[in-house]
N, C-alpha and C positions, 0 to 999 in steps of 0.2 A: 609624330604620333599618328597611327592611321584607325580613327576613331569614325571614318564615316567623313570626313570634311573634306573638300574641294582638296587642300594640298595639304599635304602630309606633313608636322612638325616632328623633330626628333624629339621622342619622351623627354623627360626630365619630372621628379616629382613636383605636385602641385606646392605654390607659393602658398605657404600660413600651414605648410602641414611638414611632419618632421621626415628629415628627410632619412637615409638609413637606419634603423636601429642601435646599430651599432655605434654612431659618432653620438649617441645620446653623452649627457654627463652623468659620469659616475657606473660606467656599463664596466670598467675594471675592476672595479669595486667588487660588481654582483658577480660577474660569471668568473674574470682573471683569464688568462692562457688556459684554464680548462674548458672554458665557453670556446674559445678559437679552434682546439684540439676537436673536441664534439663534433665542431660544424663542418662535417664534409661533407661532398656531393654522395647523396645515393646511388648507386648502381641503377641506371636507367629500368633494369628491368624487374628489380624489386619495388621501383617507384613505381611501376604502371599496377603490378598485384597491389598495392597497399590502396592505389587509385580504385581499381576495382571492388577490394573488398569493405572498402569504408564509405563510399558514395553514395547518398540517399537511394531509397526506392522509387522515388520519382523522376530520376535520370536515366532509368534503366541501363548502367552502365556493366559493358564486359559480362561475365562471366552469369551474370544474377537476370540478366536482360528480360524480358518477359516478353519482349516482341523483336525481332531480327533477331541477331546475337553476329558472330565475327570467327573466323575459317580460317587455321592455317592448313591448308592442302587436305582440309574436309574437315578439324578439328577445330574446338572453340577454345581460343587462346586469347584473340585482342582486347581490344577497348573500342567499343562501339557502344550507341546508346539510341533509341527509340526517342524522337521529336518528340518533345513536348510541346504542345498543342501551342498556337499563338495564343489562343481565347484564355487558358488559362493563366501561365504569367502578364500579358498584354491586359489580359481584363475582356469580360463580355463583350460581343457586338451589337447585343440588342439591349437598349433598354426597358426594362421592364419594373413596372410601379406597381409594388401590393403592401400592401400594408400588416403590419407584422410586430407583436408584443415586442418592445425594447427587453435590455437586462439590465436596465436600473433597477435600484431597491423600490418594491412596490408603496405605493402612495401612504401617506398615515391616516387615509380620510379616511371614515366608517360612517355607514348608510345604508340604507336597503337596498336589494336585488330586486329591479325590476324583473314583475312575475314573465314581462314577453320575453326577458332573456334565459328565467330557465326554463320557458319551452322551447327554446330553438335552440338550448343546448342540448336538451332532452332529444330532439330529434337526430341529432349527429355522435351522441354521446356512444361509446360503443366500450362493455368490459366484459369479463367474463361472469356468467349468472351467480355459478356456485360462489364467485368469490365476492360478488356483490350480496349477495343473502346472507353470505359470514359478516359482511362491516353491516350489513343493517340488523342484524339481530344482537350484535355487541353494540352498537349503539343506541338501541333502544333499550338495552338491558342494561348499560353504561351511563345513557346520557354524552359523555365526551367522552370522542374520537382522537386519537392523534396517528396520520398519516404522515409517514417518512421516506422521504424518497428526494432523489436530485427533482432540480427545476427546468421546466417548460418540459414535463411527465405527463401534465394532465394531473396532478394531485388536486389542484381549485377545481378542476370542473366536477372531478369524483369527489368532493366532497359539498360543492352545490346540489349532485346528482342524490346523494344520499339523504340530502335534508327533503330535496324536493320527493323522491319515492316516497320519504317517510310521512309526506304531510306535513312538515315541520315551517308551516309560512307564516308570516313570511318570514322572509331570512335579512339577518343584518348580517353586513361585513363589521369588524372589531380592527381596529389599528392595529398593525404589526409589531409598534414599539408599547402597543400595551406591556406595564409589566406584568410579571405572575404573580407578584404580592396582591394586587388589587384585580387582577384577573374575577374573580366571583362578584366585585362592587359596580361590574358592568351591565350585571343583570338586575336590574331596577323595576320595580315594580309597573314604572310609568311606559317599560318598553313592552310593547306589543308585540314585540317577535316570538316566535316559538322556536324559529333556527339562527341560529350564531354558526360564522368559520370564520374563523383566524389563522390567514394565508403568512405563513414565511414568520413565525414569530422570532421578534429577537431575544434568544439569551445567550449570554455571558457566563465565566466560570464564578464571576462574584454574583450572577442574578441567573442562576439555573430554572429550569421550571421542574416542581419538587412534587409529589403525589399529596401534603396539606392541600396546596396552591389547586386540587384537581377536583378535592375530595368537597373544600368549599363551594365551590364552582357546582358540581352534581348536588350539594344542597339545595342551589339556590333556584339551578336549574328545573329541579325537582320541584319545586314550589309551584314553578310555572307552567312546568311541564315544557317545557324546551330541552333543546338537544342545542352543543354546541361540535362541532369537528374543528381541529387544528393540523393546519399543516407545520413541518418543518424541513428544514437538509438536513443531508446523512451526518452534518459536524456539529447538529443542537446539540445543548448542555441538558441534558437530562436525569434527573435522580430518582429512582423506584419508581418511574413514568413507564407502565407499557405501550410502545407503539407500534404499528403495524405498518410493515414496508408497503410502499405501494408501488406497484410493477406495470407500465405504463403496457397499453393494448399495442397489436403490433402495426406500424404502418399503415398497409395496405388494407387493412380494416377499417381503420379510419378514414381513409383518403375514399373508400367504396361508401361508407354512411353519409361523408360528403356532400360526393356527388350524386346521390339518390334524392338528395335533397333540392336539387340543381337540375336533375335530369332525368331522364325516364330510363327504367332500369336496360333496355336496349343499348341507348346513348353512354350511357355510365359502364356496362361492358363494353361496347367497342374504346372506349377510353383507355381502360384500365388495362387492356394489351396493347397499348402505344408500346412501340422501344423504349421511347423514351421514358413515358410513367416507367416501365422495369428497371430503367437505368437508374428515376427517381427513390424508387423505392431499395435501389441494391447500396444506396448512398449512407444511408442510415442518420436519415434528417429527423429534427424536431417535430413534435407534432402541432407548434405551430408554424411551423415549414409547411406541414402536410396540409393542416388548414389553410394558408394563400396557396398552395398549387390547388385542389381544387376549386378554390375559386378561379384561379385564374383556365384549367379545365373547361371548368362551364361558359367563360369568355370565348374560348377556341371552340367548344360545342356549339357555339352560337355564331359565330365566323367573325370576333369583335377584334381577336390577337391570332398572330399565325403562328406555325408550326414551329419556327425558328423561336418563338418566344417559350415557346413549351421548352422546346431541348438546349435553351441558353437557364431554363431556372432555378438548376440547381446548384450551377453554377454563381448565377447572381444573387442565390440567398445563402451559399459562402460566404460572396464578395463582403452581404449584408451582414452576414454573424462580425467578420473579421471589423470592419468597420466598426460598428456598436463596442467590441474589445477593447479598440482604442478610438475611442471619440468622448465613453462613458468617463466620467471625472472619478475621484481617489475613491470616494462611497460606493461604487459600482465595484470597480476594477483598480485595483492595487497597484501602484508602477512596481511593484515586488513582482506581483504576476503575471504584468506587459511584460517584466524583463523575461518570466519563464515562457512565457508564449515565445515570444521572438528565442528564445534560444531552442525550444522543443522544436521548432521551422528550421534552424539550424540542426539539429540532430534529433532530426526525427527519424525513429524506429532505434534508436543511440539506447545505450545505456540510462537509465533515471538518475543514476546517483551523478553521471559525469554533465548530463543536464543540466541538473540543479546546482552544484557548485559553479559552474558555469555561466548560468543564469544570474548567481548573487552577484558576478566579476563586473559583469553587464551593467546590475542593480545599483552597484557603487559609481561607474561612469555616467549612467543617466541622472544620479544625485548629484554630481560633481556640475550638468548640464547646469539641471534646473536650478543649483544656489552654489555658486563654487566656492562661497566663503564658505560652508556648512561643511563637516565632516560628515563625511558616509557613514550612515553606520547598516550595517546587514545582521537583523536577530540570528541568530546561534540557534535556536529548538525554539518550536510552537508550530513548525510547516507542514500541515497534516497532505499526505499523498494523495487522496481519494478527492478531496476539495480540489485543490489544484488539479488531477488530472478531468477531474467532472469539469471543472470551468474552459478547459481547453479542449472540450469534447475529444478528448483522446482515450487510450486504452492503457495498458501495463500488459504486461509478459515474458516468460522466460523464453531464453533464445541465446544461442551459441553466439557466441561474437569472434570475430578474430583478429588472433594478436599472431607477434613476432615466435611464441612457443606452442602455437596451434590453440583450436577453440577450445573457448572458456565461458561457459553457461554466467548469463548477466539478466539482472531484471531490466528490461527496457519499456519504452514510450513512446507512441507514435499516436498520430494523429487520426482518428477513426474515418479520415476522407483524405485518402492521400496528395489531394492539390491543396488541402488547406495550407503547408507549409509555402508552398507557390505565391499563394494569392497575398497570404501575410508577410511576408516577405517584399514582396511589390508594395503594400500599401504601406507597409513602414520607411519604405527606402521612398518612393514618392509622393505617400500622404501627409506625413509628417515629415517635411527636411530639418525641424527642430532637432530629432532626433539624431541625426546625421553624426556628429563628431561623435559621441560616445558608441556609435556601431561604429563605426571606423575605429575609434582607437580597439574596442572590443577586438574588432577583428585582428589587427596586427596582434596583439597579444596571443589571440591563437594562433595565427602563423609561426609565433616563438616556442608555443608549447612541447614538448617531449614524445609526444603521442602520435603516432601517425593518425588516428582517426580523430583525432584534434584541428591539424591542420590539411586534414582533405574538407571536413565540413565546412573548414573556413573557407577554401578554399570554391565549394559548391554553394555556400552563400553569397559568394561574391561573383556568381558564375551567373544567379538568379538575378542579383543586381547587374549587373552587366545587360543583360537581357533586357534589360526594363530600362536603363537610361548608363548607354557604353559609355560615352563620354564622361561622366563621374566617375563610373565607377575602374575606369582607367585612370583618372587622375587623379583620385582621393585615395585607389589603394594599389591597382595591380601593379600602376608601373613605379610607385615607391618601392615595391616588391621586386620589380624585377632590376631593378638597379641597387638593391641591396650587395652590401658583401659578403651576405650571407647564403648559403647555396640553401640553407633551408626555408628562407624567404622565397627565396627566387624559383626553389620548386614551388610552393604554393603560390605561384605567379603560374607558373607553366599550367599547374592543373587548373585554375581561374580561366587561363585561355581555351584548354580540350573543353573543359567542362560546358564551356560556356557555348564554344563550338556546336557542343554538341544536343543541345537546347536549341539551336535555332538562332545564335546571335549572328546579325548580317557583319561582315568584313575583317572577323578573325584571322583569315588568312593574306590578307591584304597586309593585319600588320607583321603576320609573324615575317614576312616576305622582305619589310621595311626594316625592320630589327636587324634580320639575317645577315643584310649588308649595313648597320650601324658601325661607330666606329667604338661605340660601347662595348666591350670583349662582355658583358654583365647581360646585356642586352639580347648577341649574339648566342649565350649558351640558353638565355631560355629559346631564345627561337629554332634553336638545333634541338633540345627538348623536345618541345610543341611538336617540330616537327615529325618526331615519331610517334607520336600518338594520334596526330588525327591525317597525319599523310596519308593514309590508306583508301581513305574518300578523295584523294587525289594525288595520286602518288609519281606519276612524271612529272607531277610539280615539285613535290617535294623532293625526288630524289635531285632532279635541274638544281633546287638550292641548295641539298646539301652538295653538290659538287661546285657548285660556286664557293660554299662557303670554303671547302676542301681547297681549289685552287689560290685562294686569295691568304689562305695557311702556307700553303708552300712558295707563295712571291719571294718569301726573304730571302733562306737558307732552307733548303728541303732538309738537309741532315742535323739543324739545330729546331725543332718543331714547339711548340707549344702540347707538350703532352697532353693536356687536361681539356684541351678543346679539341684534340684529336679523335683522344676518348671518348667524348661525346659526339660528335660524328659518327664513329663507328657504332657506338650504340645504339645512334639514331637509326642507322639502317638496319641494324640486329632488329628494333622493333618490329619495322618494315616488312621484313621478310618473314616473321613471325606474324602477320596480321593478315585479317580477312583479302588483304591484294597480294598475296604470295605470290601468287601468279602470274601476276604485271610485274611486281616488285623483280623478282627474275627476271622475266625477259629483259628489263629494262638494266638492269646487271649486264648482262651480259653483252646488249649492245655495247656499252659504254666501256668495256671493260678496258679495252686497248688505248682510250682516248690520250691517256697522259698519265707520270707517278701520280699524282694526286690522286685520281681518281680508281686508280688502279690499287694501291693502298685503302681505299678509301673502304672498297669493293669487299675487296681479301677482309681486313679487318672485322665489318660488319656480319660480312660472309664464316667467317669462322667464331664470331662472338656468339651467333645463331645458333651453332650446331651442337654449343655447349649445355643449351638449354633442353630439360628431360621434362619430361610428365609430371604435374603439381611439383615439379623444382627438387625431386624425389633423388635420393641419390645414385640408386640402382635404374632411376625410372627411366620409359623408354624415350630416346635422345629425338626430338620434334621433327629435326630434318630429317634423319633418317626414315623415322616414320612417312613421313612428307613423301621420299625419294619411294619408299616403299610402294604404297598405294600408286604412284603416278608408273609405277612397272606396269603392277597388274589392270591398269585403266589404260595405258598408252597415254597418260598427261605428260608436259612438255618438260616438265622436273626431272624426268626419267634421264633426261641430258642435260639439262641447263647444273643440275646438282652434282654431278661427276664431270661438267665443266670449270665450275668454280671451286672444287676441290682439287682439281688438279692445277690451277693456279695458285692456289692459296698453298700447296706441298712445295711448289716448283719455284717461289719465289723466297729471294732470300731474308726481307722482309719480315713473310710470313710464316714458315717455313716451319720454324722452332715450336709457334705459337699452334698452327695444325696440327704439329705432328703430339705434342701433347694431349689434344680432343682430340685427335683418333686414338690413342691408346686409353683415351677415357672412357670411349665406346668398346673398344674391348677389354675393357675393366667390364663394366655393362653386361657385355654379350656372355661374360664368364658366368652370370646372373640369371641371365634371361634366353630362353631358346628364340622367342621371339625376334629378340635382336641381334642375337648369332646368325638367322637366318636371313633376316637384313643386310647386317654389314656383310655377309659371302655373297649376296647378288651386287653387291657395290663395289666391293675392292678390286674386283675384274674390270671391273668400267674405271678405272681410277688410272692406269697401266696402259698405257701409249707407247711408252717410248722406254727404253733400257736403264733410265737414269730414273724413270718412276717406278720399274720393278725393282730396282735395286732397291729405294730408299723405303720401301715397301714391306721387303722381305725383309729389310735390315730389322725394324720396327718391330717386326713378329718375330724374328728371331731372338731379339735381345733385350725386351724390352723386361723392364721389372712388374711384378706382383707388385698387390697389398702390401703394404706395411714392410719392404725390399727384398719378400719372398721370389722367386726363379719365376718366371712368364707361365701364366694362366694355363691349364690345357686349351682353351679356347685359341688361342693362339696359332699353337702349331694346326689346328683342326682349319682355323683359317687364311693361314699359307698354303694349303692345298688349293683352297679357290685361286692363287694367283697362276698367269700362264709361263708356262718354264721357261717363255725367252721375249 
């Protein structure tokens, strides 16, 4: 295994974990000979699309890229993907200490508001006037307030802020687990307060809070002449209660009252155009987020922290959210809704509905953890959407998805800071090694799943694991994966490797290189995989192994071969030549072309596997190389030969012979379609024609070849026997 270690061990799955799927007991039972039937290897080049179009937005992979992207002879066809940053999977470099509200359930003490707290909230408080004049003229025309809105909004301070405008002092805080039955018995003659808030009440569908419970309460209050406000979340039990949303102020208004307070209005504008505050502010952080950055602002205004600690903090009060998620015990955070966290990290920007059921599969392994004698059980209805996605600061939205019968509008879910899934992800795989078996097994069962976008995700969680500690995550999953006998294992092995690749994980290519010459035939196909998907960042390397691998096929009996590893060799370089090194990939074709059958096969094979592939996979669409051949005419690139090189190898060999001359009557299927590529393939078939035996089997071709559906040869046809030369 070449995991980073001095000397390299051959894979094998790790001891205490199971080993193929498939020698499980009782796997006859579930799937039978229709399980074995199902399981074939994909078409390499359908794998790489389904890679692309299922791969988080935080890989930026292929096609969706948002930074590079990947070139076949000027076109964007491969699998390439934009580094993700060390800092954020790896974790911050700097550390930085601010102190910052938890999300445990708030305290049940009640006591008064010291008055120097609500002046120095008063000073930083910042909302909109008009809609502060509406909550203070309904609450004083009211008495009680109820403010609704998600947590850490800033609803407690707007509602300290409103008692304090009002004159309403002092102010008591009220237990959270007050009930609403006795809600008005709080107000006691003996208490001196004139303001009452009641942050975060709890109710229940058996203990609502009802408009009696409200109507007492303004009695009592009335007595007194006090004002109470109550906050709650968007999921309180309420009955004939009106409440009034509250809509927190934005950012950067806050983060500027701040630091006004901290700095002199000069110092507070040069601040506030840092890159970094814009990068802080485009994050869409809490406003107790915003509260410690400006503090920690006025440290850097005052030369206490550097610069580096600025543009690592928003980063580190992710780190921070993520943490508190899972540190927080069952009265905080639900292992119902660690399990959704951890699987929304896995399919983030995914589908909701395929999330969640996902999530519960998770929910029932992490119960099997924590009490294996206990049966799982996962509730059936109660899971309100809005609560869970408020708790995982994420979003919802519609959005095309794509499937195997083209896109299909899905509500999806994603995480409203795109490295949150990164950082969570890390901190589960090496914060918690508790957790460890039940993501693993989790995983594998997505790797079993039906869905291609099932086992790419799994496959790009395991890609993030890897990043963060290879050595596990090669031995507890990839390489049970790639020694499976199942090829749908074993691709979710292969994309485990590109993906991980292509993140930044050190000595991927090391192992695929160690594989390649394994004596594992299981081993060797993921590494002829792999190797077309990220060979293109190096691709005289990889093309050196696939011909190694090619040579060490042909030692036995060249004319008795191993079909199915053939096959994938040739696909491998079909990749190849399709991918942002087209370029190289050629040239280095055709050096080698002569070397030996093996590789001469090898060539042809790959070589014409290419040419069958069109535009979005389109029937009529235009054929990639030929496009390719096209452009490198009118630029004078080196395709302009090396393409009517390989073509005329691949006609002229017996071989291949059968298998080109098929793709080239597919291209004039095509061209009978497209003027475009009528006018392609006639600057090509001239360059095709050397020698009397390629005019012949040339014009045979056009002459007699069949139409559509066994109608008589295209007119395009004979329009393109004219370009050949008469002798």
């Amino acid at each position: 295994m070449s995991t980073g270690t001095p000397e390299p061990e051959k894979p094998r799955p790790a001891a205490g974990h199971a080993p193929d799927q498939d020698d499980k007991p009782g796997e006859a039972q579930q799937g039978g000979e229709g399980t074995e039937e199902r399981d074939q290897p994909q078409d390499a080049w359908a794998a790489r699309r389904d890679l692309i179009d299922h791969s988080p937005r935080s890989m930026n992979v292929g096609d969706r890229a948002r930074f590079g992207g990947s070139l076949v002879g000027g076109d964007q066809h491969g699998v390439s993907g934009g580094r993700v940053t060390g800092d954020v999977i790896m974790g911050g470099k700097t550390e930085i200490h601010f102190a910052m509200p938890g999300i445990s359930a708030p305290t049940s003490a009640s006591g008064e508001v010291p008055r120097i707290t609500l002046e120095r909230l008063a000073e930083t408080f910042v909302a909109d006037d008009k809609v502060m004049t509406g909550l203070l003229d309904r609450l004083r025309r009211d008495r009680v307030l109820i403010l609704s809105g998600a947590r850490f909004t800033g609803r407690r301070t707007a509602a300290l802020m409103l008692l304090h405008r009002l004159g309403a002092t002092p102010v008591h805080t009220l237990a959270r687990d007050t009930s609403p039955n006795v809600l008005a018995e709080r107000f006691t003659a003996e208490d001196q307060a004139r303001g009452h808030v009641l942050c975060d009440l709890t109710t229940r569908r058996d203990r609502p809070l009802r408009e009696p419970h409200l109507l007492a309460a303004k009695d009592r209050l009335a007595e007194r002449n006090g004002y109470l406000v109550i906050t709650v979340g968007p999921t309180a039990v309420l009955e004939d209660v009106p409440a009034v949303e509250w809509q927190p102020p934005a950012a950067a208004d806050v983060l500027a009252a701040h630091l006004r307070t901290r700095t002199d209005d000069e110092t507070a504008a040069k601040l506030l155009g840092l890159p970094d505050v814009a990068e802080f502010l485009d994050r869409d952080h809490q406003l107790r987020e915003v509260a410690a950055f400006a503090q920690l602002l006025g440290r850097y205004a005052a030369g206490e922290v550097t610069e580096d600690a600025v543009a690592q903090f928003s980063l580190a009060s992710l780190e921070n959210q993520v943490q508190e998620w899972f540190e927080e015990d069952e009265s905080a955070v639900h292992l119902r809704d660690k399990a959704f966290l951890v699987a929304l990290a896995a399919f983030d920007g995914g589908p909701y509905a395929l999330t969640a059921e996902l999530s519960d599969l998770l929910y029932r392994f992490l119960q099997q953890t924590e009490n294996p004698a206990r049966v799982p059980e996962v509730p059936v209805f109660g899971t309100h959407i809005g609560k869970r996605v408020q708790l995982a600061r994420a979003k919802t939205y519609e959005e095309d998805e794509h499937t195997e019968w083209g896109p299909v509008t899905q509500r999806k879910a994603a995480f409203r800071d795109e490295r949150a899934s990164l950082v969570l992800l890390r901190e589960v795989w090496t914060g918690h090694p508790s957790a460890r078996p039940a993501l693993v097994q989790w995983l594998r069962h997505l790797a079993e799943d039906g869905r291609p976008l099932v086992r790419t995700r799994a496959a790009s969680t395991v890609a993030v694991l890897a990043r963060t500690d290879l050595p596990s995550a090669m031995a507890l999953v990839i390489e049970p994966w790639a020694t499976s006998r199942r090829f749908r294992e074993r691709l979710v092995a292969v994309n485990s490797l590109t993906l991980a690749h292509l993140i930044g994980t050190p000595n991927i290519p090391r192992i695929l290189d160690d594989w390649c010459e394994d004596d594992d035939p299981r081993l060797r196909w993921v590494a002829v995989r792999s190797y077309g998907l990220i060979g293109p960042e190096r691709p005289e390397q990889a093309l050196a192994a696939l011909r190694g691998a090619a040579r060490r096929l042909y030692e036995d009996d060249p004319d008795d071969l191993d079909e199915e590893v053939a096959g994938e060799l040739a696909e491998a370089v079909e990749l190849l030549l399709l991918s942002p090194a087209s370029e190289r990939v050629l040239a280095e074709l055709r050096t080698h072309l002569d070397d030996d059958r093996a590789v001469r096969d090898l060539t042809r094979a790959g070589f014409v596997n290419a040419c069958r592939r069109t535009e979005d996979d389109e029937r009529y669409g235009t054929p990639l190389v030929l496009a390719w051949y096209s452009r490198a005419v009118s630029e004078g690139g080196p395709a302009a030969h090396g393409i009517p090189h390989l073509w005329r190898a691949a006609l002229s060999d017996a071989h291949s012979t059968r298998h080109a001359l098929d793709v080239l009557r597919e291209w004039v299927l095509i061209a009978d379609h497209s003027t475009a590529t009528e006018w392609a393939l006639a600057a090509l078939l001239p360059a095709l024609v050397t020698t009397p035996a390629e005019l012949q089997r040339l014009s045979h071709l056009l002459r007699t070849m069949p139409g559509e559906d066994g109608n008589p040869p295209p007119p395009v046809a004979a329009r393109l026997l004219t370009t050949l030369p008469t002798r």
